[in-house]
N, C-alpha and C positions, 0 to 999 in steps of 0.2 A: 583194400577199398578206400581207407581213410586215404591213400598218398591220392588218391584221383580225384575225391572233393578239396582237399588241399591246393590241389595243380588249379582245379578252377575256381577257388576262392582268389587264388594269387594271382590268376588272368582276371577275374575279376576289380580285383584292387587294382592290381597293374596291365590294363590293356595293351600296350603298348610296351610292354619290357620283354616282350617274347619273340622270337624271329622271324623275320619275313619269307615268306614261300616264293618259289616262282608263279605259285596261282594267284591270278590276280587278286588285292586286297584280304589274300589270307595269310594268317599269324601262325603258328604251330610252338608248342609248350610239349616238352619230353616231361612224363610221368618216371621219372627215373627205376623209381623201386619197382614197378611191372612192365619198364620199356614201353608204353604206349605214348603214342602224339596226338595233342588233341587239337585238332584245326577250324580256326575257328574266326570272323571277320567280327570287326567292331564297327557296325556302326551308330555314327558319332550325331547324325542329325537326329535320330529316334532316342539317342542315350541305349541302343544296347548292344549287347556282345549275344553274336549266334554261335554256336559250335555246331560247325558244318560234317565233322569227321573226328571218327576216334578209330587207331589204327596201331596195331602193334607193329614194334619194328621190326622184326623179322621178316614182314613181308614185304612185298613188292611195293615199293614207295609210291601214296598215293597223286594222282595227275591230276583230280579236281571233276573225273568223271568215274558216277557209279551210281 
């Protein structure tokens, strides 16, 4: 559990150090130590960062609808 507040402390400091998705304006951060991605937009006029999806990778890569 600590590596998954870790991964969003780190998207937190660093919004933009993490990869872009094909979904419009979404970032995705690999939680390495449990395989999860956590997807998630910044936005930048409000000052904040949403995470929209958290998604192990084993499954079926998410498309931005669910």
């Amino acid at each position: 559990m600590t590596a998954i507040y870790a991964t969003i402390e780190f998207i937190r400091r660093n919004p933009h150090a993490a990869e872009r998705t094909t979904i419009s304006d979404v970032n995705a951060k690999i939680v390495k130590k449990y395989r999860f991605k956590v997807f998630y937009r910044v936005l930048e006029k409000e000052g904040i960062i949403e995470i929209v999806h958290v998604r192990h990778t084993s499954h079926t890569p998410w498309t931005g609808v669910e």
